[in-house]
N, CA, C and O atoms as a CHARMM CRD file, in Angstrom:
* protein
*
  344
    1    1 UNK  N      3.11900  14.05500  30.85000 PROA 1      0.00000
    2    1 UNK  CA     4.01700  13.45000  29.89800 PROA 1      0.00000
    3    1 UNK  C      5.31000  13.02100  30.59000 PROA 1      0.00000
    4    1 UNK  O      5.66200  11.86000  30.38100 PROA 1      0.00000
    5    2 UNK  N      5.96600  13.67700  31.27200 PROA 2      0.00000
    6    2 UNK  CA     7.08200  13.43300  32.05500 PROA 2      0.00000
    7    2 UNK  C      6.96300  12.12900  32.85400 PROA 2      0.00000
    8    2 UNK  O      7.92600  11.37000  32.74500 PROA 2      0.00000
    9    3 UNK  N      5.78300  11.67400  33.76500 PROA 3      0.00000
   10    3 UNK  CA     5.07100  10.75200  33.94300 PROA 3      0.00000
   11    3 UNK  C      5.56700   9.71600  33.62100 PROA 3      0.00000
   12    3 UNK  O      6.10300   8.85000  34.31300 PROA 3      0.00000
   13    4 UNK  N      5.35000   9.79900  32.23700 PROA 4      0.00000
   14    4 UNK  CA     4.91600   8.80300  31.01400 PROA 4      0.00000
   15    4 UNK  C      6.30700   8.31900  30.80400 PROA 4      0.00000
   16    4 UNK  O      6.49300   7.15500  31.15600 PROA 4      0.00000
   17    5 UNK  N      7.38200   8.99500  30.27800 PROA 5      0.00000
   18    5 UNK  CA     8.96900   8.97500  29.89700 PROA 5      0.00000
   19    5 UNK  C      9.42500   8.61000  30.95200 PROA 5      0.00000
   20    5 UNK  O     10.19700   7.67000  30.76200 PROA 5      0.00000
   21    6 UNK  N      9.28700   9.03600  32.56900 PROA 6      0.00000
   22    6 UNK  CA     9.87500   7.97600  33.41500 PROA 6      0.00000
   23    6 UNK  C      9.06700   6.86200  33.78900 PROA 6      0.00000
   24    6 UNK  O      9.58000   6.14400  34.64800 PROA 6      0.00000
   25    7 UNK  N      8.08200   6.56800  33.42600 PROA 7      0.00000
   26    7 UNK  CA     7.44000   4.80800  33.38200 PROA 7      0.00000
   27    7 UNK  C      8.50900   4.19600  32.27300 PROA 7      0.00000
   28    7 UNK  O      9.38000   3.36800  32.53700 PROA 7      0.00000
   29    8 UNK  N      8.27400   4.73500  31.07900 PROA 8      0.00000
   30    8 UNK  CA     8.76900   4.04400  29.85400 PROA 8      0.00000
   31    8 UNK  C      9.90800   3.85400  30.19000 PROA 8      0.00000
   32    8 UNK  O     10.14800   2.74700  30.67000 PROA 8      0.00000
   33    9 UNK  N     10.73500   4.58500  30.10000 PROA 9      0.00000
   34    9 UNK  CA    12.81100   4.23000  30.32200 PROA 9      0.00000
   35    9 UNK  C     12.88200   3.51200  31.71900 PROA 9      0.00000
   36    9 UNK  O     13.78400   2.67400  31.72900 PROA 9      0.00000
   37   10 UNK  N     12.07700   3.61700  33.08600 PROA 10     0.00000
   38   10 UNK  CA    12.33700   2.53300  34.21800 PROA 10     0.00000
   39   10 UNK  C     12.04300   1.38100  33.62000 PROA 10     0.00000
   40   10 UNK  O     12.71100   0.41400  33.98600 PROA 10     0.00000
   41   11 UNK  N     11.09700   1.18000  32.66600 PROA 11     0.00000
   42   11 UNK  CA    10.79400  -0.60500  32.32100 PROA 11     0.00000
   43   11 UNK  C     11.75000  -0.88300  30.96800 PROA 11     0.00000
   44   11 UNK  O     11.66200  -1.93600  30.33700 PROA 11     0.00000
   45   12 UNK  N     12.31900  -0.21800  30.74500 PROA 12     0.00000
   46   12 UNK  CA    13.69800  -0.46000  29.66600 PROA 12     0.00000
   47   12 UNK  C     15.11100  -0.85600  30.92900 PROA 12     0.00000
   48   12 UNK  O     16.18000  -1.29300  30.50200 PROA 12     0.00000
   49   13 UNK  N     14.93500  -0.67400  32.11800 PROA 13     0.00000
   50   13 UNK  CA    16.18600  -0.57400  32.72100 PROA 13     0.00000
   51   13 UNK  C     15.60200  -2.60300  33.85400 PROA 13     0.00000
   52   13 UNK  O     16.34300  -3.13400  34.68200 PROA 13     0.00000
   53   14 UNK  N     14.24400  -3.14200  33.43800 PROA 14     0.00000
   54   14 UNK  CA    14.04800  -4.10600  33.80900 PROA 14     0.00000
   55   14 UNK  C     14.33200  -5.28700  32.73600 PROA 14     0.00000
   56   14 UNK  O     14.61400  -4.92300  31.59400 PROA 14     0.00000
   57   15 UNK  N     14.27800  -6.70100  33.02000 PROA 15     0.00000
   58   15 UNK  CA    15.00100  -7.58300  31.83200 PROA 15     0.00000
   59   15 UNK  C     13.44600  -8.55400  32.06300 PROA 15     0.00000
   60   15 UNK  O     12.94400  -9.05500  33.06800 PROA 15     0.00000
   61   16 UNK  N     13.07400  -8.51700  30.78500 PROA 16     0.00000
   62   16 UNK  CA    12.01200  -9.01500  30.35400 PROA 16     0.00000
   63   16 UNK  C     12.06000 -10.20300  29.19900 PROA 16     0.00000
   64   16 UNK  O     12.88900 -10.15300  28.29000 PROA 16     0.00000
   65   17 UNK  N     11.01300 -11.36300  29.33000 PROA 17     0.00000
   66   17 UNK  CA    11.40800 -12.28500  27.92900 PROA 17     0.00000
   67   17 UNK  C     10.58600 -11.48400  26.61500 PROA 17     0.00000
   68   17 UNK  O      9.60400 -10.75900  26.77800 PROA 17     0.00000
   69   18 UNK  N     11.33400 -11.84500  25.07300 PROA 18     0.00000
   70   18 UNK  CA    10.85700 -11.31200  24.04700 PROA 18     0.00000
   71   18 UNK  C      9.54500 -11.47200  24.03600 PROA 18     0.00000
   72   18 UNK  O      8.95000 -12.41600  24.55600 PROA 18     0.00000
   73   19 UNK  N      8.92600 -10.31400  23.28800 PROA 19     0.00000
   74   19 UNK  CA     7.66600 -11.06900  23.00300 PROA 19     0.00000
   75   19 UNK  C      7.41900 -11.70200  22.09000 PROA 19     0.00000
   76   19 UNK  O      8.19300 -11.99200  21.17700 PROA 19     0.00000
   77   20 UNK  N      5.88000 -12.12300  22.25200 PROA 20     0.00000
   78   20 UNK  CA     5.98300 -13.47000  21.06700 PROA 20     0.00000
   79   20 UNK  C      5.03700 -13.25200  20.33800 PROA 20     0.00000
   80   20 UNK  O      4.27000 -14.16700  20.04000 PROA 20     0.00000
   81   21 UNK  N      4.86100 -11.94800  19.86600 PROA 21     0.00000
   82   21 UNK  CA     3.96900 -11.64100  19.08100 PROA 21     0.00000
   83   21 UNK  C      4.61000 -11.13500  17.81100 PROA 21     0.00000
   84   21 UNK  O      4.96400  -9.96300  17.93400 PROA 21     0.00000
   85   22 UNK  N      4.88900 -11.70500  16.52800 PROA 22     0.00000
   86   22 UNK  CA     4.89100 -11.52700  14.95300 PROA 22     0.00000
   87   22 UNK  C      4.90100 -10.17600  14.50100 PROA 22     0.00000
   88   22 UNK  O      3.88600  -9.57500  14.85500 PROA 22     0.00000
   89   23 UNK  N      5.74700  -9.46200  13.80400 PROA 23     0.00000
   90   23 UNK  CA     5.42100  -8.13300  13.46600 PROA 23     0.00000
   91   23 UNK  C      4.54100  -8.53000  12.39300 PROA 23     0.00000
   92   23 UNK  O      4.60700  -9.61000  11.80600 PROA 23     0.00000
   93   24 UNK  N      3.40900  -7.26500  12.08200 PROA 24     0.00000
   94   24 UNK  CA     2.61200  -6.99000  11.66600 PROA 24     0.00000
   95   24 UNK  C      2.51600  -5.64900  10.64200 PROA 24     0.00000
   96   24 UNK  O      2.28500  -4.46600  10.89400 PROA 24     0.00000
   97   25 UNK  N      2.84700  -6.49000   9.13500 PROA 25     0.00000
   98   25 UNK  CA     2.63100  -5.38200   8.09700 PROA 25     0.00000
   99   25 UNK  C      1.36200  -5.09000   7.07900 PROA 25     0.00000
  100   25 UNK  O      0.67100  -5.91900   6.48700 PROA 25     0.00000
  101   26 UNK  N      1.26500  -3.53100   7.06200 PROA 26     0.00000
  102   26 UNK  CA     0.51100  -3.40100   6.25200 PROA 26     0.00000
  103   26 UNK  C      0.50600  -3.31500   4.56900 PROA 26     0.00000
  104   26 UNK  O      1.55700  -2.82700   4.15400 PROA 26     0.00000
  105   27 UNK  N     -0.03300  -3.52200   3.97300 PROA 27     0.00000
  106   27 UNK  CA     0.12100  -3.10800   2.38900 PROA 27     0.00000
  107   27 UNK  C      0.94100  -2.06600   2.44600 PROA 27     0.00000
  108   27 UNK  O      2.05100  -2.57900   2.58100 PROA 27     0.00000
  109   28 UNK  N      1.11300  -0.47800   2.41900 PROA 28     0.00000
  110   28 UNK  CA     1.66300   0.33500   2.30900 PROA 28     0.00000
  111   28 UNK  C      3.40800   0.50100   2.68700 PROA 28     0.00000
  112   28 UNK  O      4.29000   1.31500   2.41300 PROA 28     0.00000
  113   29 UNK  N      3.28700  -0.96400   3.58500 PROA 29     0.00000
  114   29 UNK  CA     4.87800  -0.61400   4.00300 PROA 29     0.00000
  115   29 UNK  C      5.47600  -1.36900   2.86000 PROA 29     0.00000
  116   29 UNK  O      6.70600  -1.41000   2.85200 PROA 29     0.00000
  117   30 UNK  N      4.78600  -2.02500   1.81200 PROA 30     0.00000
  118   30 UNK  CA     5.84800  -2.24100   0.47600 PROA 30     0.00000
  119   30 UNK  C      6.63200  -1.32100  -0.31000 PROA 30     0.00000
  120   30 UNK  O      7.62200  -1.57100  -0.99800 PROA 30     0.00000
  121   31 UNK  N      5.88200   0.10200  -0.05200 PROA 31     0.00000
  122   31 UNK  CA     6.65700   1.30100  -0.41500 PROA 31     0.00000
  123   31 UNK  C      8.06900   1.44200   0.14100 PROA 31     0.00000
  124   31 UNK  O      9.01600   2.01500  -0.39600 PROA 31     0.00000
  125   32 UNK  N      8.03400   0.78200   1.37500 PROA 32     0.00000
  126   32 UNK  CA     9.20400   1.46800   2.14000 PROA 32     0.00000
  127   32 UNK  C     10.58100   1.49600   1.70400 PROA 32     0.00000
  128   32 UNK  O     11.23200   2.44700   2.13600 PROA 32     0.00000
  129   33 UNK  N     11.46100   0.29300   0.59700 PROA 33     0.00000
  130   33 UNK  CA    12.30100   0.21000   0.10700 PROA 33     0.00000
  131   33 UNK  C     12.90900   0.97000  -0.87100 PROA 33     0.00000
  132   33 UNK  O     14.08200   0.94200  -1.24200 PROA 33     0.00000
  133   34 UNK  N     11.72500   1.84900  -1.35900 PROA 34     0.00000
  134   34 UNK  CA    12.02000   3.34400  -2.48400 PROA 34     0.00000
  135   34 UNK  C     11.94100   3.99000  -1.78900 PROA 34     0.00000
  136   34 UNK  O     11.92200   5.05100  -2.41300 PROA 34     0.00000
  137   35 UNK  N     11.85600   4.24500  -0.64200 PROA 35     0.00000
  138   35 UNK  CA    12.36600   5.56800  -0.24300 PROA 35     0.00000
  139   35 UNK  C     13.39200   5.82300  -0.04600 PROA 35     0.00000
  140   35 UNK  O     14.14800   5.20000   0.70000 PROA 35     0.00000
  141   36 UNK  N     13.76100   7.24400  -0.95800 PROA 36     0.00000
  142   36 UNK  CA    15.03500   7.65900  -0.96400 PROA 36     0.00000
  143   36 UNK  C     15.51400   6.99100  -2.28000 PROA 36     0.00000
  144   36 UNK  O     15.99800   7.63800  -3.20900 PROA 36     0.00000
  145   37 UNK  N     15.36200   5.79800  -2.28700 PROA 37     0.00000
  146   37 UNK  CA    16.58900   5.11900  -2.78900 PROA 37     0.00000
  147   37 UNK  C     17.71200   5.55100  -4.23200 PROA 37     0.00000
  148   37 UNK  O     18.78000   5.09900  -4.64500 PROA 37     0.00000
  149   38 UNK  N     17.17000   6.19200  -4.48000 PROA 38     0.00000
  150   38 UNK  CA    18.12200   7.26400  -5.58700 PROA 38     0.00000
  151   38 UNK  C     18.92600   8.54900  -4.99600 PROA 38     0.00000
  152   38 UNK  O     19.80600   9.16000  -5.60300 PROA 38     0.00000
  153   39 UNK  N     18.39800   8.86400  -3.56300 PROA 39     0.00000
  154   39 UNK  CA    18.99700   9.88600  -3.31000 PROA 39     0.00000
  155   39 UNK  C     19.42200   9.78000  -2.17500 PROA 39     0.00000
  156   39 UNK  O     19.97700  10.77400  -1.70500 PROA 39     0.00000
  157   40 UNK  N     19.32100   8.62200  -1.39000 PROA 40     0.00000
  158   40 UNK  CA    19.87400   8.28300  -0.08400 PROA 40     0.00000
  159   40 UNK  C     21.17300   7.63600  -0.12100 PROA 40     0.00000
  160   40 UNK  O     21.14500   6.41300   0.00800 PROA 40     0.00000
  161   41 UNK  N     22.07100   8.07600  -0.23800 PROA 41     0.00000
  162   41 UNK  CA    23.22300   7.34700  -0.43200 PROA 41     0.00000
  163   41 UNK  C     24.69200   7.48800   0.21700 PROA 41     0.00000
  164   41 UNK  O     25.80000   7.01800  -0.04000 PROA 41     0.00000
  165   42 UNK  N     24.24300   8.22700   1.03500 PROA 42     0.00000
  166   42 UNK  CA    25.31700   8.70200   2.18000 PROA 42     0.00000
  167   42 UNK  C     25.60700   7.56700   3.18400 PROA 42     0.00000
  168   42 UNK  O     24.62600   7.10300   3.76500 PROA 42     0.00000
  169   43 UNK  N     27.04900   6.96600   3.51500 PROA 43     0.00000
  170   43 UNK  CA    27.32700   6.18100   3.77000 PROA 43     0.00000
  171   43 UNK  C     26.69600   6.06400   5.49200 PROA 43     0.00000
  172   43 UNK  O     26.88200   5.04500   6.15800 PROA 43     0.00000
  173   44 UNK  N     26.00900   7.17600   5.98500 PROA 44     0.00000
  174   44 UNK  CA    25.65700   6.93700   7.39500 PROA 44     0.00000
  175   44 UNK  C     24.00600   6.65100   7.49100 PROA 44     0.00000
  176   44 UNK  O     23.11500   6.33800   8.28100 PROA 44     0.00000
  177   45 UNK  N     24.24500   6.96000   6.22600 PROA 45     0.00000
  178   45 UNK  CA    22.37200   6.90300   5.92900 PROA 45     0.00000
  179   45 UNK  C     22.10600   5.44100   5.23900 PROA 45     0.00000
  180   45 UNK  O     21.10100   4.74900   5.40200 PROA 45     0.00000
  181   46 UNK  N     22.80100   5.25700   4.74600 PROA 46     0.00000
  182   46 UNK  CA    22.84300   3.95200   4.35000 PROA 46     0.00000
  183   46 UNK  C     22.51900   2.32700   5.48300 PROA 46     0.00000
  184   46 UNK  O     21.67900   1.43400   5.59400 PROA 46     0.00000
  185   47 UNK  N     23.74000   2.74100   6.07000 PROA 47     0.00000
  186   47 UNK  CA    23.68500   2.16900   7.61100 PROA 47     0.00000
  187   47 UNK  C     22.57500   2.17100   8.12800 PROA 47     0.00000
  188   47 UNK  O     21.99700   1.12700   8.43100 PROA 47     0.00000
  189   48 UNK  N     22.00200   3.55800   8.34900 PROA 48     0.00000
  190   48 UNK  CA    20.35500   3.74200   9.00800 PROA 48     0.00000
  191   48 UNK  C     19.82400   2.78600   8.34400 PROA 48     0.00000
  192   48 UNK  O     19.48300   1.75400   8.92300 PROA 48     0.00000
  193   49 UNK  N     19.64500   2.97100   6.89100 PROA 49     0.00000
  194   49 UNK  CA    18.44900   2.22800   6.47400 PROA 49     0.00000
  195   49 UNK  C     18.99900   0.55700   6.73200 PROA 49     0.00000
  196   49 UNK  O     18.14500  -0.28500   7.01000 PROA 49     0.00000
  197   50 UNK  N     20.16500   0.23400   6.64200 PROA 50     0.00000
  198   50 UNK  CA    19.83500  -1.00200   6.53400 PROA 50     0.00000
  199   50 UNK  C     19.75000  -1.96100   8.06800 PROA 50     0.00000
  200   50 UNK  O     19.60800  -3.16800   8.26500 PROA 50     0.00000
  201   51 UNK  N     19.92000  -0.73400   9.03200 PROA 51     0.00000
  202   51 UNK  CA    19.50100  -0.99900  10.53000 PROA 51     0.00000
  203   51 UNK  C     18.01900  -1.58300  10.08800 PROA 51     0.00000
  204   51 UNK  O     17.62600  -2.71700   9.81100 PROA 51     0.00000
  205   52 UNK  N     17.42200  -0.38000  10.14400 PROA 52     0.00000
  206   52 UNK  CA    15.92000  -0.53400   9.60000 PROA 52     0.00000
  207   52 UNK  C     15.18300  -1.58200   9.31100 PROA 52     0.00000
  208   52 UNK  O     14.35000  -2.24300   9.93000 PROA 52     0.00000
  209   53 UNK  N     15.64000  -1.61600   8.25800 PROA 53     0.00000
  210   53 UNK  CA    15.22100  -2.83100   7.29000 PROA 53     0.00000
  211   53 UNK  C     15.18700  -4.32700   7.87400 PROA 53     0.00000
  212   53 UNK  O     14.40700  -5.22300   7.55200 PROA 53     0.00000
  213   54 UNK  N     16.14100  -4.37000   8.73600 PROA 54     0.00000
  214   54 UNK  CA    16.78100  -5.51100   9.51300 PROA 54     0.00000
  215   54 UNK  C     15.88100  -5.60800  10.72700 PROA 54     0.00000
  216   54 UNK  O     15.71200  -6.70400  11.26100 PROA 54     0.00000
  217   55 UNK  N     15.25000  -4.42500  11.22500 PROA 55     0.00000
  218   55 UNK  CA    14.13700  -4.58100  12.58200 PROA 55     0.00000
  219   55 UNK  C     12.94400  -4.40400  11.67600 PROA 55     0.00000
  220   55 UNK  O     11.95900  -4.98800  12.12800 PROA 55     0.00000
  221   56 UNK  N     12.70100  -3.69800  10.39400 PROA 56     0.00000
  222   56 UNK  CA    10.75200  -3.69700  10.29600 PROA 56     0.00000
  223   56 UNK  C     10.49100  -4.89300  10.08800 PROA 56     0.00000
  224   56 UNK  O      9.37100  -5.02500  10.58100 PROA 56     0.00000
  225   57 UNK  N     10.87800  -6.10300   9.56800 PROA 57     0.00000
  226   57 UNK  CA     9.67800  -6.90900   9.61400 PROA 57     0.00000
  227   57 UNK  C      9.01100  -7.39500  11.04800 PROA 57     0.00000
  228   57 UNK  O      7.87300  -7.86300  11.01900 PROA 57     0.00000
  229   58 UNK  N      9.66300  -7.29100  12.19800 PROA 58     0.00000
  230   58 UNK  CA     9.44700  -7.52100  13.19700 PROA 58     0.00000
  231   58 UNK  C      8.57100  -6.33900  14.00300 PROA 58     0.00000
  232   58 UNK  O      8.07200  -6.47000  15.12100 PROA 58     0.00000
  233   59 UNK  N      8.52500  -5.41400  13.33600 PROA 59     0.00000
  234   59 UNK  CA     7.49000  -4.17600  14.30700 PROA 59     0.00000
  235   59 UNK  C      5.96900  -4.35200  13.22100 PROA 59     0.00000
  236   59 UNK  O      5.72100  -4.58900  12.03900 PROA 59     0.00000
  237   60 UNK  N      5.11000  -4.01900  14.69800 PROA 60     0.00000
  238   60 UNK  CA     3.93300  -4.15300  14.31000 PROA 60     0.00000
  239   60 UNK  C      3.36300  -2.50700  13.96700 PROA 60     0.00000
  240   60 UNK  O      3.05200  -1.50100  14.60500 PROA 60     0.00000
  241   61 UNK  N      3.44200  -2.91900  12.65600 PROA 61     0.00000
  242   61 UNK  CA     2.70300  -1.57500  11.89700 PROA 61     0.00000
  243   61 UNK  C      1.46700  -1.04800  12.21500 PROA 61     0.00000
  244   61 UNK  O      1.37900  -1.67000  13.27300 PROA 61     0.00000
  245   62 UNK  N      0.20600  -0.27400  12.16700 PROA 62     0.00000
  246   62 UNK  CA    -0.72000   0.54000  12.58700 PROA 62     0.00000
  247   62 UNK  C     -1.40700   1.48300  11.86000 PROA 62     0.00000
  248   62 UNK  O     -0.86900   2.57200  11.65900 PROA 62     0.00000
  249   63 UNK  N     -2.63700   1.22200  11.38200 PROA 63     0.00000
  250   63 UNK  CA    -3.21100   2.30400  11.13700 PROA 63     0.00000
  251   63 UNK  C     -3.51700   3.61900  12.02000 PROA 63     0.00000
  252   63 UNK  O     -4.10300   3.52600  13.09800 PROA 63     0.00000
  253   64 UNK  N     -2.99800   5.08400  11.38900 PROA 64     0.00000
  254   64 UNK  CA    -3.63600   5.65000  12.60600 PROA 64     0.00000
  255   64 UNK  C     -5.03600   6.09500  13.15500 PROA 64     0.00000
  256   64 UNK  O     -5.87900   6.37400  12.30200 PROA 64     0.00000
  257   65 UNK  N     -5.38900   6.19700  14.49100 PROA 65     0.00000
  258   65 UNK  CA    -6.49400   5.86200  14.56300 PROA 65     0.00000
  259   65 UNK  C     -7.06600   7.41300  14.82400 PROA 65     0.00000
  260   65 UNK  O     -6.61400   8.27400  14.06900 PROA 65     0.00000
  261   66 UNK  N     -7.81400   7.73200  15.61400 PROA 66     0.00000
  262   66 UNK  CA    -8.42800   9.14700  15.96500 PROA 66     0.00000
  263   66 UNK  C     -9.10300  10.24400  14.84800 PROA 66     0.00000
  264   66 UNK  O     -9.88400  10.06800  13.91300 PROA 66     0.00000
  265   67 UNK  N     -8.50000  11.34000  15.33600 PROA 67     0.00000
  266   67 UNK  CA    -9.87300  12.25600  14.10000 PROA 67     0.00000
  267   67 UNK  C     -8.70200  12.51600  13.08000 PROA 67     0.00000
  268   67 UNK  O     -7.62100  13.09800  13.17200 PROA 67     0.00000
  269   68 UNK  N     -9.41700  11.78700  11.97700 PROA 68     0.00000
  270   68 UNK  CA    -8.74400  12.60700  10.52900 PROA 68     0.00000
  271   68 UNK  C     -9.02500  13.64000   9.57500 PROA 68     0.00000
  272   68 UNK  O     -8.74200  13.59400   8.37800 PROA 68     0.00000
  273   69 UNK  N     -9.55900  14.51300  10.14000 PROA 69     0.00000
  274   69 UNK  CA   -10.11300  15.67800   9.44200 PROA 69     0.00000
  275   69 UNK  C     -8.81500  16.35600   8.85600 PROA 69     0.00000
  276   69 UNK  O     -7.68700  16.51500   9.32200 PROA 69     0.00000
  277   70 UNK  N     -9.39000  16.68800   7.68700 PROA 70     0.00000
  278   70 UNK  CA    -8.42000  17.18600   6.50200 PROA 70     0.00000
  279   70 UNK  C     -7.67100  16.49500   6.13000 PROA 70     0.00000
  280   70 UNK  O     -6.91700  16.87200   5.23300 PROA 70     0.00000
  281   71 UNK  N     -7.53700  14.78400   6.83800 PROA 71     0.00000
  282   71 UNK  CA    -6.56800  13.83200   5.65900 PROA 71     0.00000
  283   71 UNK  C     -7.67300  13.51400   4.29400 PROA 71     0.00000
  284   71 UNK  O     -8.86800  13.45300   4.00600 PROA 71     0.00000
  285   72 UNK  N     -6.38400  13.38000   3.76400 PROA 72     0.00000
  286   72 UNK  CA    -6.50200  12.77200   2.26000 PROA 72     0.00000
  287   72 UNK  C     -7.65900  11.91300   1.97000 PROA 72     0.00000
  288   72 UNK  O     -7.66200  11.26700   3.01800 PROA 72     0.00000
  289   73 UNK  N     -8.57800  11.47900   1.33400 PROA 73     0.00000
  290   73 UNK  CA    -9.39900  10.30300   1.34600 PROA 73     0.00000
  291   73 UNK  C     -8.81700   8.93900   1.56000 PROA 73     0.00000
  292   73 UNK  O     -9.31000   8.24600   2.45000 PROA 73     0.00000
  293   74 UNK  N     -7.75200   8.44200   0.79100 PROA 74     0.00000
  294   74 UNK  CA    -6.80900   7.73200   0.78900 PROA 74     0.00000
  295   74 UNK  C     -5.60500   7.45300   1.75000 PROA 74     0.00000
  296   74 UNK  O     -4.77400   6.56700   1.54700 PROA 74     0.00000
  297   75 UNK  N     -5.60100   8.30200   2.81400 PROA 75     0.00000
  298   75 UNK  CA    -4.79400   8.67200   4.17400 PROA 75     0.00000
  299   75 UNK  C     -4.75800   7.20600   4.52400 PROA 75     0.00000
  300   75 UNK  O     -3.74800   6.73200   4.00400 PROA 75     0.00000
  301   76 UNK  N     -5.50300   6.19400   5.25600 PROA 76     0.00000
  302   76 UNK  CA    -5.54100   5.59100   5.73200 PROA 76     0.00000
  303   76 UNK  C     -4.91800   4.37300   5.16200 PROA 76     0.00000
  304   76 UNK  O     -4.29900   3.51500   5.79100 PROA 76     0.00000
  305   77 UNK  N     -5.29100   4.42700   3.21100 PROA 77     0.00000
  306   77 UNK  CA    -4.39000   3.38700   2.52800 PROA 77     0.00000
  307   77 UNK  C     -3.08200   3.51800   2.48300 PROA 77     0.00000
  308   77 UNK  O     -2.36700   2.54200   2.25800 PROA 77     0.00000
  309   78 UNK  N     -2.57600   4.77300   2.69400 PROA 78     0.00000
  310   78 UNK  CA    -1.14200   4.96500   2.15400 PROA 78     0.00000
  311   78 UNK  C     -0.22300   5.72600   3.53200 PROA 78     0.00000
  312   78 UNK  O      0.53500   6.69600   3.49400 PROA 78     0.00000
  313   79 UNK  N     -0.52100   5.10100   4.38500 PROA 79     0.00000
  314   79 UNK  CA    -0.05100   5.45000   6.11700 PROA 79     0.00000
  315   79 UNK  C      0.14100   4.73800   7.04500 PROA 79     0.00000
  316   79 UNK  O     -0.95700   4.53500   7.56300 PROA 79     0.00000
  317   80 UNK  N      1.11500   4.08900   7.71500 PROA 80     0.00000
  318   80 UNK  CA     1.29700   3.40000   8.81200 PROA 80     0.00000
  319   80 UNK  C      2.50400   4.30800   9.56600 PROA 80     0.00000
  320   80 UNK  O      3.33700   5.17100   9.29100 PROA 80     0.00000
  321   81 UNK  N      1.79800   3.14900  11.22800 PROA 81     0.00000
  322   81 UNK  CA     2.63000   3.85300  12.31700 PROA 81     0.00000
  323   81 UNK  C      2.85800   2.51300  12.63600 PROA 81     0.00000
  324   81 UNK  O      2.12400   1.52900  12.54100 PROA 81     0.00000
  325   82 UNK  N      4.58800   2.71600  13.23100 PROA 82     0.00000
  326   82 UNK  CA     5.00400   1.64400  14.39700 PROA 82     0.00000
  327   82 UNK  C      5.86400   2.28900  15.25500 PROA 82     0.00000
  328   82 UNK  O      6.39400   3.39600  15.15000 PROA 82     0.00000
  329   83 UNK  N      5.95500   1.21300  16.36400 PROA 83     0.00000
  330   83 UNK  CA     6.53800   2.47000  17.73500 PROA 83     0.00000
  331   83 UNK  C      7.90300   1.35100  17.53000 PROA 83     0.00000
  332   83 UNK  O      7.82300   0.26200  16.96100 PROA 83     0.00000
  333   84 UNK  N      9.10400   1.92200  18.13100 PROA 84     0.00000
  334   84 UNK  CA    10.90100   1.60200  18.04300 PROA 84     0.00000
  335   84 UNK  C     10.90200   2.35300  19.27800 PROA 84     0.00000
  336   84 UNK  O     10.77000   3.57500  19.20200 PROA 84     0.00000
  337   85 UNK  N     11.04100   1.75900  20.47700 PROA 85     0.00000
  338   85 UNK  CA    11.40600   2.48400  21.56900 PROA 85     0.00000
  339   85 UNK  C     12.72300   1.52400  22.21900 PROA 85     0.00000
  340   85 UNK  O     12.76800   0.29400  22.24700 PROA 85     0.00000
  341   86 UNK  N     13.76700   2.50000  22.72500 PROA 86     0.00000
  342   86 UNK  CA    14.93600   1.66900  23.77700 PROA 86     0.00000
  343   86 UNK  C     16.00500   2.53800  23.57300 PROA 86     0.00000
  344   86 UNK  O     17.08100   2.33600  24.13700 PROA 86     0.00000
């Protein structure tokens, strides 16, 4: 793993062009705007989210893949992953 974290942060410290690949959403990330939203209201949290909001349409969302034993039946409809690395 250590490995891994100094590959990743040396190619953050190289200057690369954007990519040109479209973020990619799934159905489930329409949820994402209620979250919280009655109880998130702290002015630093606020900020977070509207960081957020301002980069997801551009990250490519993900089903997760591998063994799902003991998820939900429905796991797969109501679950996404995207990676935010820098």
């Amino acid at each position: 793993m250590q490995a891994s974290l100094h590959k990743a942060f040396a190619a953050l410290d190289a200057v690369n062009p954007e990519g040109g690949a479209a973020g990619r959403q799934l159905p489930v990330c329409g949820f994402l705007r209620n979250v919280g939203a009655d109880t998130l209201n702290a002015p630093d949290v606020v900020r977070l989210m509207e960081a957020f909001f301002a980069l997801e349409p551009a990250l490519a969302w993900m089903r997760r893949a591998g063994d799902l034993t003991g998820a939900s039946e429905n796991f797969t409809q109501n679950h996404a992953n995207a990676v935010i690395f820098g």
